[in-house]
N, C-alpha and C positions, 0 to 999 in steps of 0.2 A: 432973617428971612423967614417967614411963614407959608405954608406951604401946604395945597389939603392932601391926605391921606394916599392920595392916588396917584398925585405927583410926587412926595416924598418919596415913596417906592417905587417908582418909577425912575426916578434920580440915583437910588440907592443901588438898584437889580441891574442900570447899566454903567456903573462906575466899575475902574478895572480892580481886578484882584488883588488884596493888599491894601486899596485905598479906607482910611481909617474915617470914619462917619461920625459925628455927634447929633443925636437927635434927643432934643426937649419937650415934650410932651407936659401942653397944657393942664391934660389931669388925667386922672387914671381911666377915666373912659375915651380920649383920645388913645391909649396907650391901647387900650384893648381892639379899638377899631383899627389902629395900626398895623399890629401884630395880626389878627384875624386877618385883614387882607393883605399882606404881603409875605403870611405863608401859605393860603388860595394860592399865589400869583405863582409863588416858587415850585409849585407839584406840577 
């Protein structure tokens, strides 16, 4: 499944408590665009 940035944490932020995630990042600036906004999303 590929998924852009906004939806992966989006899917991530309303999965319940406990549920275990694997996420693959194409390269390390996907990684960093990920991380950057879906800790924005989390404050």
């Amino acid at each position: 499944m590929s998924l852009h940035v906004e939806d992966a944490s989006n899917i991530i932020s309303e999965s319940y408590y406990g549920t275990h995630t694997l996420v693959v990042y194409e390269d390390l600036e996907k990684l960093r665009e990920f991380y950057s906004y879906y800790v924005k999303k989390k404050d």
